[in-house]
RODO-2510 file (C-alpha; in nm, 4 decimals, decimal comma):
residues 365
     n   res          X          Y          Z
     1     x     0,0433    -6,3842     1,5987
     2     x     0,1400    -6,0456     1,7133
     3     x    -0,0433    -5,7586     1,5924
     4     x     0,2233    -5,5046     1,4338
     5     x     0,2257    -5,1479     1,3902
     6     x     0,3804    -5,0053     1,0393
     7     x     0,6053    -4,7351     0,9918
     8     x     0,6630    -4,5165     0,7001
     9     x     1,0594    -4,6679     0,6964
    10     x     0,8769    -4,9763     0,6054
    11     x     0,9980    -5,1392     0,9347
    12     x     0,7572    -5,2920     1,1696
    13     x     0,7654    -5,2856     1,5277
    14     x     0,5846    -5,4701     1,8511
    15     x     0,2820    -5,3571     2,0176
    16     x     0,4641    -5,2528     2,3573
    17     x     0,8090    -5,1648     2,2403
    18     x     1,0057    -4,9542     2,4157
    19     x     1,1350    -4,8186     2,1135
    20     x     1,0429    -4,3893     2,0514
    21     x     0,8595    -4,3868     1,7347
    22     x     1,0133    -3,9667     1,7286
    23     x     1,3165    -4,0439     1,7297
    24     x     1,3572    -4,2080     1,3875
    25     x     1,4294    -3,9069     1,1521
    26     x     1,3031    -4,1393     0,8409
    27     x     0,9560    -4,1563     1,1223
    28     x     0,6692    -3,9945     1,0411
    29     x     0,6332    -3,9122     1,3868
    30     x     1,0138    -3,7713     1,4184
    31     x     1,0258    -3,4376     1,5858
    32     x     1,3705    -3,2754     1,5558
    33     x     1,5125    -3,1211     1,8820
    34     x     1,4797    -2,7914     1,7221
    35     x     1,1691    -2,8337     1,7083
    36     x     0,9086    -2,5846     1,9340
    37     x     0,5412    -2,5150     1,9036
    38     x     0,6558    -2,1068     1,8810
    39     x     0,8330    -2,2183     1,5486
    40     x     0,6910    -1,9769     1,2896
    41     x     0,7494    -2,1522     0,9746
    42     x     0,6055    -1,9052     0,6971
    43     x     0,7017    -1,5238     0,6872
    44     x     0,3508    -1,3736     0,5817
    45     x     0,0796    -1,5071     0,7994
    46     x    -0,2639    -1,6090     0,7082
    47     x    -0,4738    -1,2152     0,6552
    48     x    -0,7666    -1,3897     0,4261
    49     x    -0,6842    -1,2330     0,0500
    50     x    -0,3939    -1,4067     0,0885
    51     x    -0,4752    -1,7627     0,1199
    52     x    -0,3412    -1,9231    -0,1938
    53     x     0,0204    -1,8083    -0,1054
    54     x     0,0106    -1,8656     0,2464
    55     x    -0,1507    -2,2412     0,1776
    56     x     0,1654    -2,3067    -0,0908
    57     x     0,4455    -2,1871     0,1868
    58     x     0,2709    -2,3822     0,4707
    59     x     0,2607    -2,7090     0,2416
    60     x     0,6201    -2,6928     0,1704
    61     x     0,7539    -2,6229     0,5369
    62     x     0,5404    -2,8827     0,6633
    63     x     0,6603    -3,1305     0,3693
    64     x     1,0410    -3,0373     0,4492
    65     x     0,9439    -3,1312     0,8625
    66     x     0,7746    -3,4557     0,6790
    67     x     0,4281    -3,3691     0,8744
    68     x     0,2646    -3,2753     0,5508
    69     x     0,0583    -3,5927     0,6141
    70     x    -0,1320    -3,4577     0,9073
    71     x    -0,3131    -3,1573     0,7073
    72     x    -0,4455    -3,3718     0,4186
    73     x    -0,5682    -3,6598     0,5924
    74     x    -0,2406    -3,9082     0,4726
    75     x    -0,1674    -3,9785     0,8451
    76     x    -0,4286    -4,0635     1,0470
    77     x    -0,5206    -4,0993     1,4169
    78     x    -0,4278    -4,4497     1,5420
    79     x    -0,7793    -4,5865     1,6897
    80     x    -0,6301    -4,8089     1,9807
    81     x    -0,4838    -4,5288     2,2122
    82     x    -0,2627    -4,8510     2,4080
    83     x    -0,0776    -4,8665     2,0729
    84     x     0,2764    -4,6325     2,1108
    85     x     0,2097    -4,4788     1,7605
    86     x    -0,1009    -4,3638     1,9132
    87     x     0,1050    -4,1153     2,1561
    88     x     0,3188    -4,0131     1,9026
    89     x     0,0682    -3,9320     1,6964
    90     x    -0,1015    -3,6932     1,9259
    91     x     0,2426    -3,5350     1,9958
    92     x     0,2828    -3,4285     1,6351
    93     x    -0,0764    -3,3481     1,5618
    94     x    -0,0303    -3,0905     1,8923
    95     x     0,3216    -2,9780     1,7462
    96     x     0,1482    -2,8937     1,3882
    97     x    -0,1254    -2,6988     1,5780
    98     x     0,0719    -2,4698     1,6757
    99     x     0,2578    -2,4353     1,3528
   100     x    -0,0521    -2,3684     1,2153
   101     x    -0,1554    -2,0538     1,4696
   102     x     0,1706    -1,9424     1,4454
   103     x     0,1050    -1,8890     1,1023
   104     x    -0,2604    -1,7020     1,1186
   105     x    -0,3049    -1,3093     1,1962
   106     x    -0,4954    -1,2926     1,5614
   107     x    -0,8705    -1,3110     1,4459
   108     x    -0,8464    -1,5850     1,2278
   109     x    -0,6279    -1,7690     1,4849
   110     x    -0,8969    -1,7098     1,7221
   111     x    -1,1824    -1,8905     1,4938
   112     x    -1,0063    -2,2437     1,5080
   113     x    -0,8148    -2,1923     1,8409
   114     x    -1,0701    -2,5018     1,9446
   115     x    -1,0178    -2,7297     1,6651
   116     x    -0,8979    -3,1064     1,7711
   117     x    -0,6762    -3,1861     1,5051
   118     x    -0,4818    -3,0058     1,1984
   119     x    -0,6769    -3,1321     0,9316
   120     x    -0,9617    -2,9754     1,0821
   121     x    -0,8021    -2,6678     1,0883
   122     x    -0,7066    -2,6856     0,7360
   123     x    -0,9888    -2,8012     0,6146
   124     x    -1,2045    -2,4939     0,7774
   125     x    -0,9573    -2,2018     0,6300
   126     x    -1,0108    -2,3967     0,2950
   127     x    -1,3630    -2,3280     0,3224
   128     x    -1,3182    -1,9390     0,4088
   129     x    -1,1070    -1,8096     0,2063
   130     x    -1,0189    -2,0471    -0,0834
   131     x    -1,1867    -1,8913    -0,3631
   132     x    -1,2380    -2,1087    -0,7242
   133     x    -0,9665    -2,1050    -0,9891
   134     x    -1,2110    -1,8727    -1,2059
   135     x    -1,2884    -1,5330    -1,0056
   136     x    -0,8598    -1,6002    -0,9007
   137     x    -0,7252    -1,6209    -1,2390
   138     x    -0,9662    -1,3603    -1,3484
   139     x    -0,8406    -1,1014    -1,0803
   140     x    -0,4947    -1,2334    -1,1220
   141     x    -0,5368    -1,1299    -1,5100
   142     x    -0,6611    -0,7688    -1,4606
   143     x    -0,3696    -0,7178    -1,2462
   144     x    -0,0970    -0,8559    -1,5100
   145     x    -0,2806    -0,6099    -1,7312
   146     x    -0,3184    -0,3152    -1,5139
   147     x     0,0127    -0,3251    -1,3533
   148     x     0,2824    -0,0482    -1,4682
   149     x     0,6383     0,0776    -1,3016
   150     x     0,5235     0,4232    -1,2101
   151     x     0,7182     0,5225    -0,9373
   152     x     0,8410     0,1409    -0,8014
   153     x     1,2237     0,0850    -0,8928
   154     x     1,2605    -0,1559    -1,1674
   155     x     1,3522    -0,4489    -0,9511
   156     x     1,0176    -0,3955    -0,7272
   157     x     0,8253    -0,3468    -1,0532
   158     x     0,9465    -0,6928    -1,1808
   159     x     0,8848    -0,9001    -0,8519
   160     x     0,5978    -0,8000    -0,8295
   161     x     0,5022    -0,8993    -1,2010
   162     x     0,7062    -1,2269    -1,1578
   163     x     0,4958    -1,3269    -0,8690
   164     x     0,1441    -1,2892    -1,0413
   165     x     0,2921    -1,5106    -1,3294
   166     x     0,3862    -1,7833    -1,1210
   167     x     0,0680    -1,7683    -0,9129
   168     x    -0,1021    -1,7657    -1,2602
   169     x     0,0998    -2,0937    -1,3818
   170     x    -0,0155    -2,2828    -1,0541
   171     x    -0,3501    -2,2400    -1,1835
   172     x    -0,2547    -2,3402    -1,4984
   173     x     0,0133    -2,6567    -1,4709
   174     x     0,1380    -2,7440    -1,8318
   175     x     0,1733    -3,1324    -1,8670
   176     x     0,5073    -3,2627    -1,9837
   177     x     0,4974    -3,4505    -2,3345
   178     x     0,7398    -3,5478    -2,5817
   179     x     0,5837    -3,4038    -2,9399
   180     x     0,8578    -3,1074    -2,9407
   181     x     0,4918    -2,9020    -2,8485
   182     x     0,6290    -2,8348    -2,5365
   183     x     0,9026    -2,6074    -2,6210
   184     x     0,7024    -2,4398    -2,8624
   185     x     0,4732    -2,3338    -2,6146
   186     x     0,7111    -2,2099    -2,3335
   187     x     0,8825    -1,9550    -2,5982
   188     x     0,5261    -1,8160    -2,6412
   189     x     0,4913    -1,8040    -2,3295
   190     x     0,8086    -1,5868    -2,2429
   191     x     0,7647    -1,3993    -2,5820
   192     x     0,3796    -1,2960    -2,3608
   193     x     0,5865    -1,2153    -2,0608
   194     x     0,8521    -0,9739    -2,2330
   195     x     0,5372    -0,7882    -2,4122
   196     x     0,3662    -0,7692    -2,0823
   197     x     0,7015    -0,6627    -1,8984
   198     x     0,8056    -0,3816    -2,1842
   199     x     0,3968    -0,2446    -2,1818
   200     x     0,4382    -0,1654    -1,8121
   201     x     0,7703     0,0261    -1,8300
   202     x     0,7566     0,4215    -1,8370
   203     x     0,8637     0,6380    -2,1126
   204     x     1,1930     0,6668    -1,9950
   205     x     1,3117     0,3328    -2,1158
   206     x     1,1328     0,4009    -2,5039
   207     x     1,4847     0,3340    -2,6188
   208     x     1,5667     0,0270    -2,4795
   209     x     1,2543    -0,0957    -2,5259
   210     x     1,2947    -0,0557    -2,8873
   211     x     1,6360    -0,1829    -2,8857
   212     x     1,4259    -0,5036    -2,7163
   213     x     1,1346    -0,5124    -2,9911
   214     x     1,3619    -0,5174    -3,2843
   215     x     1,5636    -0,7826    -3,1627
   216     x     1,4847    -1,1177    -3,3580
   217     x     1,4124    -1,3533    -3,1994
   218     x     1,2785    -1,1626    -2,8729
   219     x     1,4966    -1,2547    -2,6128
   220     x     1,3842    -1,4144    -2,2576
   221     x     1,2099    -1,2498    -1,9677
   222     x     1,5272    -1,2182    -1,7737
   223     x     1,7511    -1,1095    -2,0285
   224     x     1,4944    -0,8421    -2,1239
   225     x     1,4556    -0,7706    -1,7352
   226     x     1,8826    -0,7353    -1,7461
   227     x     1,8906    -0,5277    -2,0476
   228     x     1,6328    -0,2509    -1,8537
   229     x     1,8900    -0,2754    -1,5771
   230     x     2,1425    -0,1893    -1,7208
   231     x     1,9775     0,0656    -1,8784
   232     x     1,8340     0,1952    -1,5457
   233     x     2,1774     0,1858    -1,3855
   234     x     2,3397     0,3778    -1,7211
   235     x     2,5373     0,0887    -1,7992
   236     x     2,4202     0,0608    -2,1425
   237     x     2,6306    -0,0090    -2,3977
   238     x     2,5459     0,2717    -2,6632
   239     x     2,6248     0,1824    -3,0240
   240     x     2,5248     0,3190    -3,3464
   241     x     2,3405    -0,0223    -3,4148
   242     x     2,0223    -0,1089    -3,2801
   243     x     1,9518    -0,4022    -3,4340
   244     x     1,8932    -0,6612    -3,6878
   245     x     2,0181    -0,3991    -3,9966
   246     x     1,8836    -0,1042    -3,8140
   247     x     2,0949     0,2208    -3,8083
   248     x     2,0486     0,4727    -3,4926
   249     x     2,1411     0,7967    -3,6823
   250     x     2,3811     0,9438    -3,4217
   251     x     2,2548     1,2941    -3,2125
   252     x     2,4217     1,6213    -3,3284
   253     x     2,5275     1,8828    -3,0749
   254     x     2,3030     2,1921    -3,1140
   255     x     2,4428     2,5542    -3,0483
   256     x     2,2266     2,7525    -2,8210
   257     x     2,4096     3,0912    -2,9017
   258     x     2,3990     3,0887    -3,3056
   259     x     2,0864     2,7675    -3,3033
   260     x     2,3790     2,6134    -3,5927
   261     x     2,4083     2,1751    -3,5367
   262     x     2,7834     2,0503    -3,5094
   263     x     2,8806     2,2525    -3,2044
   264     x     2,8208     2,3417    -2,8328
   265     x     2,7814     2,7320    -2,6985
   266     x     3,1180     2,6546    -2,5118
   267     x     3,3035     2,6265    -2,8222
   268     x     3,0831     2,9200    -3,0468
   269     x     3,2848     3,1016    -3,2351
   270     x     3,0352     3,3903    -3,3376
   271     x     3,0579     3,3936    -2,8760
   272     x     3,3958     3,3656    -2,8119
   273     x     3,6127     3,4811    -3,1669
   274     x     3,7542     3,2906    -3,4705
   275     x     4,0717     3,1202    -3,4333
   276     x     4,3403     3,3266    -3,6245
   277     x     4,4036     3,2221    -3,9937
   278     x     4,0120     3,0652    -3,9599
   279     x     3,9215     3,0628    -4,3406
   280     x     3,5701     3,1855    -4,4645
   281     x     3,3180     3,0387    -4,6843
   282     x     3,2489     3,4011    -4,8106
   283     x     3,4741     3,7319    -4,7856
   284     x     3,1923     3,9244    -4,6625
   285     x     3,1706     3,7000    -4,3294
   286     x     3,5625     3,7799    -4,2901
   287     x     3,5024     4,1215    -4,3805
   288     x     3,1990     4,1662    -4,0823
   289     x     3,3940     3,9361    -3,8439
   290     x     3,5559     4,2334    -3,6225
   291     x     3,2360     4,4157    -3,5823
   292     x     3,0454     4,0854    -3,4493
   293     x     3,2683     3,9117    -3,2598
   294     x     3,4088     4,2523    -3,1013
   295     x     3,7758     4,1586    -3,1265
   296     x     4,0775     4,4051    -3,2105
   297     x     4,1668     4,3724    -3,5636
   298     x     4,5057     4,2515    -3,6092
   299     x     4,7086     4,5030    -3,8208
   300     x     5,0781     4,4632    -3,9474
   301     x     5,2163     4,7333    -3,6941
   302     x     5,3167     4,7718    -3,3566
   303     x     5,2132     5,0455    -3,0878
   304     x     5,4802     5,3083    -3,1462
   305     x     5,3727     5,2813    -3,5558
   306     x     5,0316     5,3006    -3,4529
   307     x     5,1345     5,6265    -3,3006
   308     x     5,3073     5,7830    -3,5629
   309     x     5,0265     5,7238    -3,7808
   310     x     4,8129     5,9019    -3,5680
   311     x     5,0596     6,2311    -3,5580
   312     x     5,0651     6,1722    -3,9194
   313     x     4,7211     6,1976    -4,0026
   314     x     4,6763     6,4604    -3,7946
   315     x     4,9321     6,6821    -3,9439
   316     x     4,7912     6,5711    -4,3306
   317     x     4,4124     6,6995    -4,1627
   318     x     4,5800     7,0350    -4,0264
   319     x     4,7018     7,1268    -4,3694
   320     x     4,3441     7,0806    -4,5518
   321     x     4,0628     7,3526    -4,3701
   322     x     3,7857     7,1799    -4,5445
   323     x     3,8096     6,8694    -4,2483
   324     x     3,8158     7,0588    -3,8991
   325     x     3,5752     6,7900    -3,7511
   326     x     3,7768     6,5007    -3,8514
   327     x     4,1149     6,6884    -3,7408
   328     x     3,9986     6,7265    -3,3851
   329     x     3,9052     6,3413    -3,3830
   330     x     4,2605     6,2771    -3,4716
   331     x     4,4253     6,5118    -3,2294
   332     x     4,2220     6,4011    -2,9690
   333     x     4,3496     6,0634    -3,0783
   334     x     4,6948     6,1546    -3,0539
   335     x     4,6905     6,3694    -2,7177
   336     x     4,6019     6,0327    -2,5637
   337     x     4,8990     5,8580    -2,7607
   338     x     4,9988     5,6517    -2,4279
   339     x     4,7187     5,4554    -2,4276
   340     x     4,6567     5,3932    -2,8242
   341     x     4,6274     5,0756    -2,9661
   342     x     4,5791     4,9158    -3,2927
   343     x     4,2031     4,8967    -3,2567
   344     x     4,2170     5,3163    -3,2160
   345     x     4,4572     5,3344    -3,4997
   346     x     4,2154     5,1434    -3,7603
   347     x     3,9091     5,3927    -3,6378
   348     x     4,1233     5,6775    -3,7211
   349     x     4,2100     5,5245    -4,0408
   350     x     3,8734     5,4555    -4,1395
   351     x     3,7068     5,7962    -4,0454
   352     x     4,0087     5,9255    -4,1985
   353     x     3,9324     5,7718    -4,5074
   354     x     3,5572     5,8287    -4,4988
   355     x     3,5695     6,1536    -4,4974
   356     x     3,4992     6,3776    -4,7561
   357     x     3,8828     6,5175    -4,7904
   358     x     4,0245     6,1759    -4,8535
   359     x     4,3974     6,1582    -4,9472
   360     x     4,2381     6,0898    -5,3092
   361     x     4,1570     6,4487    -5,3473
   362     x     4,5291     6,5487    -5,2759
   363     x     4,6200     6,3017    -5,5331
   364     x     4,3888     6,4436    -5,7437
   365     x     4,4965     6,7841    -5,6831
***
């Protein structure tokens, strides 16, 4: 009886076939044509503190190429060299060599440059620089709990985060079951990951956060992480509601001029003047409203009046000696007649009237 040699298609072929074992893509042994030993198959190479990363990309391009097999031992050397697997075999244990190197930083590749096979390879930067699952998830831990924004944007700040949680969870693989446990246990889990998230954010985002805290339930990790985002961006929506039956009391605008809440400086009356007809709370305001705001006073006469009342009052103060000072005000007043206005008019009036020869005395006789 012929001796056979078994493929992983499950077919079986002849010692001394002509048939290519690589040339079967469902082969173990298949090589595609794009295949080179300069492939670099992972983007971060093999440093040393970063072996448990580099060890999880390697074992998934290898298992996409289907050569997976030749780093854990599944596929091993063929022992009778005349068998055709046998040269097949060394032609993919050669190709995944190199993948290997490719993938390690110049000293390490160095250090196993001499190594026969893959697996030994492996096996060796296993030893090195695998470290247990207790000093990982320990420094893995302190990291989660050290880590804050600072000055990263909030999308680096959040990768980074993201990536210690999943390194965390392949340390700590939760088993499927069918109790309803299960689900109870992942919303803890993202209720610890949006506490964790909203501790590491700076002060800046205190009001989204709180938005995010009073929300019942919490929401998930990447609606939080949206919610920030939008906040970072200014895209917030801003309502007067934050929550569950919580009222935002809305901001009042704060003069800087007169320190009174309800306006801005740019619209200050006290600065720039009331508005005519503006009505008072008190008549004492209305009565000191010229002298603050510096305005004319608005009286029921034109120009030309304003002049006659001026050559008026100083003919009334010419006929009474007792009130020389207050008759050269006036005339001085009316010599410069051209350029009166009402504002002039109502100081003459009042000094006029202040004096101590008011038009009461004439009246008085």
């Amino acid at each position: 009886m012929a001796n056979n040699e078994t493929l992983n298609s499950g077919s079986t072929l002849p010692i001394g076939s002509s048939v290519n074992l690589s040339d079967d893509p469902a082969n173990k042994y298949y090589l595609h044509h794009g295949d080179s030993p300069g492939a670099i198959l992972v983007s971060q190479p093999l440093v040393g503190d970063n072996y448990h990363t580099w060890s999880r990309s390697m074992v998934m391009a290898l298992t996409a190429k289907n050569k997976v097999g030749f780093v854990n031992g599944l596929i091993e050397q063929p022992k009778d060299e005349s068998l055709p697997a046998y040269n097949a075999w060394v032609r993919c244990n050669t190709m995944v060599i190199s993948w290997l190197l490719n993938s390690l930083s110049k000293e390490i590749a160095s250090s196993v440059i001499y190594a026969n096979t893959a697996r030994e390879i492996w096996e060796d930067l296993k030893e090195r620089f695998a470290q247990g699952n207790g000093p990982r998830i320990f420094e893995i831990q302190k990291s989660i709990s050290t880590l804050s924004q600072d000055q990263s944007s909030m999308s680096n700040y959040y990768t980074r985060l993201k990536s210690l949680w999943d390194e965390l969870n392949n340390f700590r693989s939760i088993l499927d079951c069918s109790c309803g446990a299960l689900k109870v246990l992942l919303d803890n889990k993202q209720h610890e990951y949006v506490m964790q998230f909203l501790m590491g954010l700076n002060d800046s985002f205190s009001h989204v956060r709180a938005q995010i805290l009073m929300t019942d339930p919490l929401p998930t990790i990447t609606k939080a992480f949206a919610l920030v985002v939008q906040e970072e961006r200014g895209e917030a929506p801003r309502n007067h509601y934050g929550g569950k039956g919580q009222f935002i009391k809305k901001e009042r605008h704060l003069c800087n001029h007169c320190g009174i809440t309800g306006h801005t400086v740019d619209k200050c009356y006290k600065l720039h003047g009331y508005p005519p007809g503006y009505k008072f709370k008190n008549k004492m305001h209305s009565a000191n409203q010229t002298s603050a705001t510096g305005e004319e006073p608005h009286l029921p006469f034109t120009q030309v009046q304003c002049q006659q009342l001026l050559a008026m009052l100083s003919s009334q103060s010419s006929l009474n000696p007792s009130q020389p000072q207050m008759s050269n005000q006036i005339t001085c007043q009316n010599q410069d007649a051209s350029s009166s206005t009402p504002h002039q008019a109502a100081s003459a009036i009042s000094q006029f009237m202040a004096g101590p020869g008011s038009l009461e005395e004439d009246w008085l006789g």
